[in-house]
Chimera marker file (.cmm) of the C-alpha trace (Angstrom):
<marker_set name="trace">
<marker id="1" x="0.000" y="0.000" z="0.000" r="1" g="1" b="0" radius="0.5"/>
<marker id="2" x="3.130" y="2.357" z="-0.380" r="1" g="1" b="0" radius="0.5"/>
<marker id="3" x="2.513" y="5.553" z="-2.217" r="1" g="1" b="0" radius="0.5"/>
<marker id="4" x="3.431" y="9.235" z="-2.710" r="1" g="1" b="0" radius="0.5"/>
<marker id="5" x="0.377" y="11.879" z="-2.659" r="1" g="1" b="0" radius="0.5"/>
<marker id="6" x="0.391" y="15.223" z="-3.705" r="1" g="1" b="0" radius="0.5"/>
<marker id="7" x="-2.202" y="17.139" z="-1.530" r="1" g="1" b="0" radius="0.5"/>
<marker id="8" x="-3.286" y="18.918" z="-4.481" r="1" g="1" b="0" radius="0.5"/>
<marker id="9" x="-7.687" y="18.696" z="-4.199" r="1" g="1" b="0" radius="0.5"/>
<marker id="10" x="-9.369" y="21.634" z="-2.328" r="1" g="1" b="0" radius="0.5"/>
<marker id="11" x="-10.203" y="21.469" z="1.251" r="1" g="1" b="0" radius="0.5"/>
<marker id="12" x="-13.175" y="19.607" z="2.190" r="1" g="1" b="0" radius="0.5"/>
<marker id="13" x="-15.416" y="22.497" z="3.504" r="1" g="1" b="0" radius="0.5"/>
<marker id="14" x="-17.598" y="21.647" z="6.978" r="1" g="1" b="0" radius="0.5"/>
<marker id="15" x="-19.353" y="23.970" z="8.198" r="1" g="1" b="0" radius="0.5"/>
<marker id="16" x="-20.253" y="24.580" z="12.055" r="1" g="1" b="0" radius="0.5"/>
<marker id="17" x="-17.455" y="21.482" z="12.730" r="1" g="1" b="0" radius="0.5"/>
<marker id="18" x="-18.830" y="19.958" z="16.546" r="1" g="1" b="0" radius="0.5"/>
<marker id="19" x="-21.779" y="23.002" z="16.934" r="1" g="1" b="0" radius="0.5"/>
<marker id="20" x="-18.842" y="25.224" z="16.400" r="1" g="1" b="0" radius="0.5"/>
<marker id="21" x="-18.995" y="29.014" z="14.568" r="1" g="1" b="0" radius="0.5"/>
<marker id="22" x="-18.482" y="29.027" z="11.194" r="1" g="1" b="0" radius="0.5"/>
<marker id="23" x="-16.493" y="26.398" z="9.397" r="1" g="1" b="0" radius="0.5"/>
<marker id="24" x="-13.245" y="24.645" z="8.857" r="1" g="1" b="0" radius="0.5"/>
<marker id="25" x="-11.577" y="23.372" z="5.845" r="1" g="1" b="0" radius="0.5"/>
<marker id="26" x="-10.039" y="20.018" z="5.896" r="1" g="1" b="0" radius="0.5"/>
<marker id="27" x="-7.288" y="18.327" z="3.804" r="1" g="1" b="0" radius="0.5"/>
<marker id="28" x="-6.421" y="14.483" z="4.520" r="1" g="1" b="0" radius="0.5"/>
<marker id="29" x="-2.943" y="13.642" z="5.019" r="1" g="1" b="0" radius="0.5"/>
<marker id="30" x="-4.080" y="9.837" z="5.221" r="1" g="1" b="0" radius="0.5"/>
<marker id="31" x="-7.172" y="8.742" z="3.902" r="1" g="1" b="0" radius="0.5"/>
<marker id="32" x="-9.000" y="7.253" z="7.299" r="1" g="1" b="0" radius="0.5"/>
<marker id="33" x="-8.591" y="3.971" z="9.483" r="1" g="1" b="0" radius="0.5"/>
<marker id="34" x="-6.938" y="1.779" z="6.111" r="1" g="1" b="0" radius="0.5"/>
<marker id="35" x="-4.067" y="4.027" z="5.490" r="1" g="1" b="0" radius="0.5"/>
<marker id="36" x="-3.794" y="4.261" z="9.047" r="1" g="1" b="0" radius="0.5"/>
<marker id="37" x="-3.825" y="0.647" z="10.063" r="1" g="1" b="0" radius="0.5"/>
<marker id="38" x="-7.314" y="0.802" z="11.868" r="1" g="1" b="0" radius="0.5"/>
<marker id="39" x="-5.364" y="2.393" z="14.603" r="1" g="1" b="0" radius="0.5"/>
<marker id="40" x="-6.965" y="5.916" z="13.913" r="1" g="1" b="0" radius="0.5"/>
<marker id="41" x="-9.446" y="7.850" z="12.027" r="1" g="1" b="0" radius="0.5"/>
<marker id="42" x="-8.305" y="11.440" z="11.576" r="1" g="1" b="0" radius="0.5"/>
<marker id="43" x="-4.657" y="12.930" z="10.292" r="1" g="1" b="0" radius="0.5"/>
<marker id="44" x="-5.902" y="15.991" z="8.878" r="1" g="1" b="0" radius="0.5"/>
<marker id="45" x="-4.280" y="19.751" z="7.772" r="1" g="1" b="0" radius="0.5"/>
<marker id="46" x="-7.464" y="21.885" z="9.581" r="1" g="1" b="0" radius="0.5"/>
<marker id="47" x="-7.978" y="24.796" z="7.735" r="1" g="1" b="0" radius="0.5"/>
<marker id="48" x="-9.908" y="27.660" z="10.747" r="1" g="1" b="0" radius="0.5"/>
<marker id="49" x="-10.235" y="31.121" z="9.672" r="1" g="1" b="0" radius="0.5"/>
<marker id="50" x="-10.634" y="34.054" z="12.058" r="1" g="1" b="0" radius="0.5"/>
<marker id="51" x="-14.563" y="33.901" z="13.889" r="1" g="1" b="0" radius="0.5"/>
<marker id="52" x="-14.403" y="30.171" z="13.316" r="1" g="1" b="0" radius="0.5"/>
<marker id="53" x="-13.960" y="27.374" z="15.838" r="1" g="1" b="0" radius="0.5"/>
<marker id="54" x="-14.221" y="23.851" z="15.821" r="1" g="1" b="0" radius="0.5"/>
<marker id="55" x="-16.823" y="23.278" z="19.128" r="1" g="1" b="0" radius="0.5"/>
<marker id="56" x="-16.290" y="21.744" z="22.002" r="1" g="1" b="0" radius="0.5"/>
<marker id="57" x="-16.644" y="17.870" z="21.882" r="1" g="1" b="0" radius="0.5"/>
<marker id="58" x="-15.669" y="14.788" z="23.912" r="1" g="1" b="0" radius="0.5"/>
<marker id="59" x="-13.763" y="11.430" z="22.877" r="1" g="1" b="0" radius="0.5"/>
<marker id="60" x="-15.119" y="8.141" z="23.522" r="1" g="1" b="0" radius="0.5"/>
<marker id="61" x="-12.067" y="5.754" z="22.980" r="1" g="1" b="0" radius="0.5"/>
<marker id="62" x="-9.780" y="7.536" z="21.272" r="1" g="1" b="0" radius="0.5"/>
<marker id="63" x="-7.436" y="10.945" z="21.613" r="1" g="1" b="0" radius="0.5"/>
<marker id="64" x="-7.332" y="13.689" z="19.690" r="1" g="1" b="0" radius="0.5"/>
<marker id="65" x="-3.523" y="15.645" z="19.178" r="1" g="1" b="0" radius="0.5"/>
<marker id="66" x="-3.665" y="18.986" z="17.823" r="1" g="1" b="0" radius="0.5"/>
<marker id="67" x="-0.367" y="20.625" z="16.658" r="1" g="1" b="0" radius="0.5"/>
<marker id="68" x="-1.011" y="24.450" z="15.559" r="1" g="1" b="0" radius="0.5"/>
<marker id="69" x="1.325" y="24.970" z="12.518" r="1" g="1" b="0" radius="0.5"/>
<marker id="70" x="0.076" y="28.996" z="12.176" r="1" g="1" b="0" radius="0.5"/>
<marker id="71" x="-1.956" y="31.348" z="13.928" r="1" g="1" b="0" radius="0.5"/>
<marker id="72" x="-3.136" y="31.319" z="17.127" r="1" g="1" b="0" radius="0.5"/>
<marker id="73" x="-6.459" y="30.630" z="18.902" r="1" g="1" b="0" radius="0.5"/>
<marker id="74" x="-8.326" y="29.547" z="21.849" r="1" g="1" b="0" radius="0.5"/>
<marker id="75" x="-8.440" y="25.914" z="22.685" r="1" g="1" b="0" radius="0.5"/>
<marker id="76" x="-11.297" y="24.218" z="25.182" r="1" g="1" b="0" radius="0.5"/>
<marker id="77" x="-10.369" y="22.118" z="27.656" r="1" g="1" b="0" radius="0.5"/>
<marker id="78" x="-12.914" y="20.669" z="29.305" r="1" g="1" b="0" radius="0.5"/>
<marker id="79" x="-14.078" y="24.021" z="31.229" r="1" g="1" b="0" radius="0.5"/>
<marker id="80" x="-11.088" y="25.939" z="30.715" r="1" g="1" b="0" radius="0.5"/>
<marker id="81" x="-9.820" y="27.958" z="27.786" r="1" g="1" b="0" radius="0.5"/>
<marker id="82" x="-6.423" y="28.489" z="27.101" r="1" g="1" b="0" radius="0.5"/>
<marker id="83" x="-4.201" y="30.420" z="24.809" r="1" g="1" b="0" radius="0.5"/>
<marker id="84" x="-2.036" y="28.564" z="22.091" r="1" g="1" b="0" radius="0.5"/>
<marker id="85" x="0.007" y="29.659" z="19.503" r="1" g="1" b="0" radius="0.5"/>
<marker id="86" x="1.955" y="28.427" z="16.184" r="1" g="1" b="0" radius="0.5"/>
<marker id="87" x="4.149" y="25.386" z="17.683" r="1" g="1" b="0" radius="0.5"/>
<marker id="88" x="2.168" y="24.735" z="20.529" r="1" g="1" b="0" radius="0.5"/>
<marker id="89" x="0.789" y="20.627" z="20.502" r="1" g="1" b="0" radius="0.5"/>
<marker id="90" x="-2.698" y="20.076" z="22.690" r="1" g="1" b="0" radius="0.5"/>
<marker id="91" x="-3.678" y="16.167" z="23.786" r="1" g="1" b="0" radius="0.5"/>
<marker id="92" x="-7.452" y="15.596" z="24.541" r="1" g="1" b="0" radius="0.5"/>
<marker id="93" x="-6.956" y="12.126" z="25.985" r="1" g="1" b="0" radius="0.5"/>
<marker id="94" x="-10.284" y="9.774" z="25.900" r="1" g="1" b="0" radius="0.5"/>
<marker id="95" x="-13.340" y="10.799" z="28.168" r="1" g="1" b="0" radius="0.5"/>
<marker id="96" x="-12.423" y="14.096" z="27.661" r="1" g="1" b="0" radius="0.5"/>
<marker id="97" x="-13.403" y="16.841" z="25.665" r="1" g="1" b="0" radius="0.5"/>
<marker id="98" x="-11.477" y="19.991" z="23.545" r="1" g="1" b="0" radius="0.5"/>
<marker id="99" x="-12.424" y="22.311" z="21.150" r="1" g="1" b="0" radius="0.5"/>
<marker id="100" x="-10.704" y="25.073" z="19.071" r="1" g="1" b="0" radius="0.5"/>
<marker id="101" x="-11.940" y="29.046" z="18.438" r="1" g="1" b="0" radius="0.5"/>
<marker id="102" x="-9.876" y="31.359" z="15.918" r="1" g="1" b="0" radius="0.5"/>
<marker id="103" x="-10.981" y="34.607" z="18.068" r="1" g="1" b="0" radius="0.5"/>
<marker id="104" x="-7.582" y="36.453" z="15.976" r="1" g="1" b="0" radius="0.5"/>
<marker id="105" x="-7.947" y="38.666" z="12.256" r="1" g="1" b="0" radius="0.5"/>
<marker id="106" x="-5.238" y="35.425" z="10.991" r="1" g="1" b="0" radius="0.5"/>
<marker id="107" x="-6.031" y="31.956" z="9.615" r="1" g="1" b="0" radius="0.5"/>
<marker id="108" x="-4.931" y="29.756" z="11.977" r="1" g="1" b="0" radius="0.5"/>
<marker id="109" x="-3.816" y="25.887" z="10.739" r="1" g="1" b="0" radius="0.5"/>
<marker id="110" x="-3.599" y="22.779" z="12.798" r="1" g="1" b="0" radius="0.5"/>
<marker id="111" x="-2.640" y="19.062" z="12.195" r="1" g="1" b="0" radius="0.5"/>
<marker id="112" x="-4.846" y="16.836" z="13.660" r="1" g="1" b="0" radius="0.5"/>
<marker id="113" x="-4.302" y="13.511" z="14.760" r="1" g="1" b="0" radius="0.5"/>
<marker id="114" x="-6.971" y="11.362" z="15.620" r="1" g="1" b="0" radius="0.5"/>
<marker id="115" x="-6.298" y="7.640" z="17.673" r="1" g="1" b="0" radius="0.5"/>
<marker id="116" x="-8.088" y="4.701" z="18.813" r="1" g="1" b="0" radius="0.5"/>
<marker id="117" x="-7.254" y="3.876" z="22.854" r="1" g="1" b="0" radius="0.5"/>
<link id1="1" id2="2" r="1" g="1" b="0" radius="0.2"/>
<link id1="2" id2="3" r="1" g="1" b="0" radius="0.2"/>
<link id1="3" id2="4" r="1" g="1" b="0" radius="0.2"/>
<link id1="4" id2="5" r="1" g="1" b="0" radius="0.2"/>
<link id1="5" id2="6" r="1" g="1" b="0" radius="0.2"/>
<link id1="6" id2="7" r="1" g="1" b="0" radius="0.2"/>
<link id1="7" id2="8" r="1" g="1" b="0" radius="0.2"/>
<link id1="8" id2="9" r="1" g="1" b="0" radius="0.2"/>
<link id1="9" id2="10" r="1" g="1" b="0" radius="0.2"/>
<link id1="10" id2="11" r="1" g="1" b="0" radius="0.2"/>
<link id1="11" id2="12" r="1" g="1" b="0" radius="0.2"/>
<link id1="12" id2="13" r="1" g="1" b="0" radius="0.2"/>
<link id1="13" id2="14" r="1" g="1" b="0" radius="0.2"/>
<link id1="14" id2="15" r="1" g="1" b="0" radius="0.2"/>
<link id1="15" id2="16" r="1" g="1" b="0" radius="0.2"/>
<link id1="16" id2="17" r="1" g="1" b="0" radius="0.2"/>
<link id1="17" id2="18" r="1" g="1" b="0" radius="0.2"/>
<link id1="18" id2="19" r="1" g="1" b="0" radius="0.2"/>
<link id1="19" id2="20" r="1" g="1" b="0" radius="0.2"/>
<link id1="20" id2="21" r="1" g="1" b="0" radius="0.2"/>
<link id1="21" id2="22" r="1" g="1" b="0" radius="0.2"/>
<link id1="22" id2="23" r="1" g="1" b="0" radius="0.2"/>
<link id1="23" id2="24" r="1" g="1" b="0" radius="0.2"/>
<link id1="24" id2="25" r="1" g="1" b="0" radius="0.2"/>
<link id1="25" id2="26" r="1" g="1" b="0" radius="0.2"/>
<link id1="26" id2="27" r="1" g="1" b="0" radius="0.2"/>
<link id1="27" id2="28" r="1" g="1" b="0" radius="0.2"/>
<link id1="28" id2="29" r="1" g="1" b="0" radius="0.2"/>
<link id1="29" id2="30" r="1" g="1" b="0" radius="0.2"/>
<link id1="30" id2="31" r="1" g="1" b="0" radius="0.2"/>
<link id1="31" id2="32" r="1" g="1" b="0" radius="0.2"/>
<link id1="32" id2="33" r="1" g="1" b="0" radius="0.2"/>
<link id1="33" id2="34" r="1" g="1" b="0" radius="0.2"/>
<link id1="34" id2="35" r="1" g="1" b="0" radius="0.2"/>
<link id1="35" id2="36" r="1" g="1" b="0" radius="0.2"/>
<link id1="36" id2="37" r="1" g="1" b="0" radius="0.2"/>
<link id1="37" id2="38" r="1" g="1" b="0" radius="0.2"/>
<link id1="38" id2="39" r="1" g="1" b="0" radius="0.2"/>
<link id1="39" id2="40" r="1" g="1" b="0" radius="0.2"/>
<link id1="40" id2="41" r="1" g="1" b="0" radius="0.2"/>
<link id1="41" id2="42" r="1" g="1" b="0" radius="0.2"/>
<link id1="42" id2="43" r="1" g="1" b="0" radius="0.2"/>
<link id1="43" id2="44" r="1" g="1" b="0" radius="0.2"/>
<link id1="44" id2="45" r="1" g="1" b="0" radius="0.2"/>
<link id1="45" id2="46" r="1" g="1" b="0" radius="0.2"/>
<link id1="46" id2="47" r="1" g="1" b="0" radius="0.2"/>
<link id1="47" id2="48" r="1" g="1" b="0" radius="0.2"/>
<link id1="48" id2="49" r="1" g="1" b="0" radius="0.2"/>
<link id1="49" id2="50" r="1" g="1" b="0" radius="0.2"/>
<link id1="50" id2="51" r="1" g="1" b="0" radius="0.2"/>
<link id1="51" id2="52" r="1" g="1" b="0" radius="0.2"/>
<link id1="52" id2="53" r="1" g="1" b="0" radius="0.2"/>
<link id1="53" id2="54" r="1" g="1" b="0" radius="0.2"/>
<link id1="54" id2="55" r="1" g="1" b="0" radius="0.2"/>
<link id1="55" id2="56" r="1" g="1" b="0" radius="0.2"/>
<link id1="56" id2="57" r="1" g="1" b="0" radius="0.2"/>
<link id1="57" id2="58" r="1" g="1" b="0" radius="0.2"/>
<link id1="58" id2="59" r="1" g="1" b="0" radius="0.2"/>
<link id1="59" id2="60" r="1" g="1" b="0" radius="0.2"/>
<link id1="60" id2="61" r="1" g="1" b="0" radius="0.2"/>
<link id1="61" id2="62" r="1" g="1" b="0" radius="0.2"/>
<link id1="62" id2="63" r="1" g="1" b="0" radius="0.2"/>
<link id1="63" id2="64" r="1" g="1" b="0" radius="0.2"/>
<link id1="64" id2="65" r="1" g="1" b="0" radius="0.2"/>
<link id1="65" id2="66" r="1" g="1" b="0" radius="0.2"/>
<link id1="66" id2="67" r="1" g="1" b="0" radius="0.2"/>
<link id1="67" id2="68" r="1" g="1" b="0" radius="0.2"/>
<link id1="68" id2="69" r="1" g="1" b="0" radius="0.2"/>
<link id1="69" id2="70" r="1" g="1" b="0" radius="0.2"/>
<link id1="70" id2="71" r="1" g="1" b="0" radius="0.2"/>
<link id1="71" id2="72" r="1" g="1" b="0" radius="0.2"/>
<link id1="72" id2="73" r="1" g="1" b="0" radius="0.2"/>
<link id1="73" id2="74" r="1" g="1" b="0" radius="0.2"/>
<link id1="74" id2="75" r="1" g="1" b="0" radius="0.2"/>
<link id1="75" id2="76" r="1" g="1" b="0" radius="0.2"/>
<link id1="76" id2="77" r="1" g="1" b="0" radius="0.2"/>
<link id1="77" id2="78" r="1" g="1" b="0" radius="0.2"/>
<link id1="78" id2="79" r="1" g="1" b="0" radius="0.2"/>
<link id1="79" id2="80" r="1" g="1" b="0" radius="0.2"/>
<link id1="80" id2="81" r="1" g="1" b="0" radius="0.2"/>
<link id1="81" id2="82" r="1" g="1" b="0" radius="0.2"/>
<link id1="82" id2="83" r="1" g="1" b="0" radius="0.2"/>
<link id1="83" id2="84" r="1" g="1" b="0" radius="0.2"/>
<link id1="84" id2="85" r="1" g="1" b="0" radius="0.2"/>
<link id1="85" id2="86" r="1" g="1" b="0" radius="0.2"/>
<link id1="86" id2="87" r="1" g="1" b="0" radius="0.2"/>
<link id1="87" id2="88" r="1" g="1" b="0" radius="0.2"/>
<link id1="88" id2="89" r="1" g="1" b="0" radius="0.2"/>
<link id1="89" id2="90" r="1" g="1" b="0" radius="0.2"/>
<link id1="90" id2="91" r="1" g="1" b="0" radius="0.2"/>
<link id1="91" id2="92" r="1" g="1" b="0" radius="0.2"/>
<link id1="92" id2="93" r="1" g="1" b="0" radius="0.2"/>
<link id1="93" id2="94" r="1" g="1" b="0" radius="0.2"/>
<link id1="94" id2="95" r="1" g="1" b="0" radius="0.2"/>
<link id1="95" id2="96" r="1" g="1" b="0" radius="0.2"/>
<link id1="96" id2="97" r="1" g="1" b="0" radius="0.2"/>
<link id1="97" id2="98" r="1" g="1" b="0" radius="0.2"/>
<link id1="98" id2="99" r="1" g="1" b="0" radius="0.2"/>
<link id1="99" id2="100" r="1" g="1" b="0" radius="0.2"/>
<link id1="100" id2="101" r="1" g="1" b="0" radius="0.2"/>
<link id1="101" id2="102" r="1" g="1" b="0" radius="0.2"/>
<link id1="102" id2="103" r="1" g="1" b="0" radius="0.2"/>
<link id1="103" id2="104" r="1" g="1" b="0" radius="0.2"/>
<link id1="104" id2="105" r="1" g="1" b="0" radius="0.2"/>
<link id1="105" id2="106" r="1" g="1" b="0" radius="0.2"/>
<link id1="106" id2="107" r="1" g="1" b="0" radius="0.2"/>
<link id1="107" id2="108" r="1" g="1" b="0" radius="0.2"/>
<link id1="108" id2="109" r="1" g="1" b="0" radius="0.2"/>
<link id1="109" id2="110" r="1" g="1" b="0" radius="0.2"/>
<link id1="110" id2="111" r="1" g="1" b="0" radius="0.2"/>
<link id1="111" id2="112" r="1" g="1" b="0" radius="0.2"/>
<link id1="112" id2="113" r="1" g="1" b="0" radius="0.2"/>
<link id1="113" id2="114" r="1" g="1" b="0" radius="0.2"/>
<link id1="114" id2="115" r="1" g="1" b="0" radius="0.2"/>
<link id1="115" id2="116" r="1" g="1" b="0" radius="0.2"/>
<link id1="116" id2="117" r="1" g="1" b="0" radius="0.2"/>
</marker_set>
């Protein structure tokens, strides 16, 4: 199953991602739980421009790893809400629940890793 992909297609558009503001545009880095050995379901470039969020939401047996590449936001934790910026890396571990709000006048881009516990 080897191969080389050019991320070339546009952005999968979703709009108010988890009951969140807006929308988010998605690009697959690997294609679901096949490409990634049924040991995940998401590794995705997120696309959030400013006023958009992705809304809070919990994980049921899996973890969710976002690394911000650019921009900066607001990231849910549970009932907190914290401040991250390009090179910060959040974990949502399972039970838990995270979200994401671009509340800045920059797109903001994040690589999200989704895994099964």
């Amino acid at each position: 199953m080897s191969f080389i992909r050019k991320i070339t297609d546009e952005p999968v558009r979703t709009e108010h991602m988890r009951g969140g503001a807006g929308y988010i545009l998605a690009k697959p880095i690997l294609n679901g739980r096949e490409e990634m050995y049924e040991k995940g379901r998401v590794f995705q470039h997120t696309i959030i421009e400013p006023g958009c969020e992705i809304g809070l939401h919990k994980h049921e047996g899996e973890a969710e790893t976002y690394y911000l590449i650019k921009g900066s936001g607001i990231y849910y934790r549970d009932d907190e809400k914290v401040r991250i910026n390009a090179g910060d890396i959040t974990f949502c571990a399972d039970g838990e629940s995270h979200g994401f709000m671009n509340d800045t006048d920059e797109t903001a881009e994040i690589i999200a890793l989704i895994l099964f516990k």
